[in-house]
SEBA-529823 format. One record per residue (C-alpha): residue number from 1; x, y, z; residue in one letter. Coordinates in pm, 1 decimal, padded with zeros to 6 digits. Layout:
! SEBA-529823
PT keba       px       py       pz bami
PT  NUM        X        Y        Z    A
...
***
This chain:
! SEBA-529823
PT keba       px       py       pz bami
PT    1  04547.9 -03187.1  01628.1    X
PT    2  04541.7 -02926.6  01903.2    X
PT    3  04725.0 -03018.4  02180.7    X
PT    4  04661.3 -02787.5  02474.9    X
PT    5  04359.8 -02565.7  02601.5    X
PT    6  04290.8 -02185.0  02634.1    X
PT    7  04169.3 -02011.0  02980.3    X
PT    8  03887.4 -01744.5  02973.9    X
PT    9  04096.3 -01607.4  03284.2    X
PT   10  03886.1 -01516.4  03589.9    X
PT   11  03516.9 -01423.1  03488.5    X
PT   12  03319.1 -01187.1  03685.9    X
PT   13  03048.0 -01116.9  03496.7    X
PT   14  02909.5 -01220.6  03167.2    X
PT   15  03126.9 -01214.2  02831.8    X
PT   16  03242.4 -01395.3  02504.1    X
PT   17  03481.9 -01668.3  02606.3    X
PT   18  03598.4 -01690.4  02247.1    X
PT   19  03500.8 -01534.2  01946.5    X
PT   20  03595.7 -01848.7  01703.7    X
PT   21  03487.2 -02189.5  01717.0    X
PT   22  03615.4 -02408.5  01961.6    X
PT   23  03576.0 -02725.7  02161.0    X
PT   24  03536.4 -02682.8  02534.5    X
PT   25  03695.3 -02885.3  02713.8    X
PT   26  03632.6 -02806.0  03111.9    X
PT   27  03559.1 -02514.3  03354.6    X
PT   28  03500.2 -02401.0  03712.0    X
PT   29  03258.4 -02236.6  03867.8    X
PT   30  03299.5 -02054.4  04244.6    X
PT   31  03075.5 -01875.8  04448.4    X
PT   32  03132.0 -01616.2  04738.8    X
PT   33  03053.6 -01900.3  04999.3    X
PT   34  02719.3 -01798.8  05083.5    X
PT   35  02520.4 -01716.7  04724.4    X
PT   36  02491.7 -01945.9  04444.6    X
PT   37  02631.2 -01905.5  04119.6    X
PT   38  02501.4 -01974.8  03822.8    X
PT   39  02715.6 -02032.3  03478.7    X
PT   40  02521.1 -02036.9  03103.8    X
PT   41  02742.3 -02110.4  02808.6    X
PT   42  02632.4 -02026.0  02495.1    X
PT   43  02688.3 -02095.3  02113.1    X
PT   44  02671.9 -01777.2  02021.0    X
PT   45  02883.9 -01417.4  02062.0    X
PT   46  02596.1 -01305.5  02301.2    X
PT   47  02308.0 -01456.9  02510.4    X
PT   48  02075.6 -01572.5  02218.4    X
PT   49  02232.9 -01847.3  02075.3    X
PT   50  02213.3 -02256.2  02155.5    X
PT   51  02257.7 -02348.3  02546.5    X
PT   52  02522.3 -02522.3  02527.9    X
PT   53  02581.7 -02591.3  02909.0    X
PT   54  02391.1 -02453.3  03223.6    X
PT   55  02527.7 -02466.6  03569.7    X
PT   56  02413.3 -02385.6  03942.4    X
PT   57  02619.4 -02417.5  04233.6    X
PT   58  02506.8 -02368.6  04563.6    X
PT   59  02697.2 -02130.1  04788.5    X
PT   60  02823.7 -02323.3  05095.1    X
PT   61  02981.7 -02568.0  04763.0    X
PT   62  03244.7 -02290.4  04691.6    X
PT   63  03312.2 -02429.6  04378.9    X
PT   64  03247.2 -02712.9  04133.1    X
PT   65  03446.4 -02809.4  03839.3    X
PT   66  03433.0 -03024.3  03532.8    X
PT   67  03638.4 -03169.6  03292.8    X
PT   68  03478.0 -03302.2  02978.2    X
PT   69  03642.4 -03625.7  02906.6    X
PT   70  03399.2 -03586.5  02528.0    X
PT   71  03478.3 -03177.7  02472.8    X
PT   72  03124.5 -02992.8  02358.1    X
PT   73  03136.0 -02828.7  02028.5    X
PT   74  03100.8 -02445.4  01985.1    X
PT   75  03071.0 -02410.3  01639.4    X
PT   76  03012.5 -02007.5  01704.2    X
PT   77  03156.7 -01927.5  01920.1    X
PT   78  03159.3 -01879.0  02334.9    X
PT   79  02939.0 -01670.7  02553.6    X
PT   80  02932.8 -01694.8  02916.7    X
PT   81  02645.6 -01590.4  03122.7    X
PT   82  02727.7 -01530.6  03484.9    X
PT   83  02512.6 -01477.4  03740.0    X
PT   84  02490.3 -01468.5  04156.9    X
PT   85  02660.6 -01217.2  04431.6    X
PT   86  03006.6 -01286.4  04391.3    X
PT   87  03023.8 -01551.7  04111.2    X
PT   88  03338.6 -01601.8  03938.2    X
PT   89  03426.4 -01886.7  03665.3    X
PT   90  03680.8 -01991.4  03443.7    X
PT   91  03634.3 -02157.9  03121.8    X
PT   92  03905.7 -02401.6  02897.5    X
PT   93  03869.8 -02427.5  02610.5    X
PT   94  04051.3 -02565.1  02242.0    X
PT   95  04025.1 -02352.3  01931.5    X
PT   96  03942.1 -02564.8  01630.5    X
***
């Protein structure tokens, strides 16, 4: 049993979170204040696999973050989809 998670570090634009399969097990997602941000997760090593997550938060919310108490199952792999002026997220994440 794995015992401890992985950070994707600081995202600023769209990437592969992890290029093995993996259970992920929270994030955050932070906007410049003003613009939105938008975060897709992906099963997949690029943006054509299964959504596995999709999130939007507003601007004036600066950030939202979750913890999955039940972690969701990459079974590819991790791609992260970024989106919105100034968006920045971070990703956790087991191997498994």
């Amino acid at each position: 049993m794995v015992n401890f998670s992985s950070s994707s570090g600081l995202l600023t634009g769209s990437g592969i979170v992890s290029r093995l399969p993996c259970l992920l097990t929270g994030l955050e997602v932070i906007t410049n204040g003003t613009d939105a941000a938008t975060l897709i997760l992906y099963n997949s090593l690029d943006n054509s696999g299964k959504v596995l997550a999709k999130y939007v938060v507003v601007g004036a919310e600066l950030s939202k973050e979750i913890d999955y108490a039940i972690p969701l199952q990459a079974t590819v792999g991790v791609y992260a989809a970024l989106s919105g002026t100034g968006a920045n997220a971070i990703v956790y994440f087991t191997p498994e």
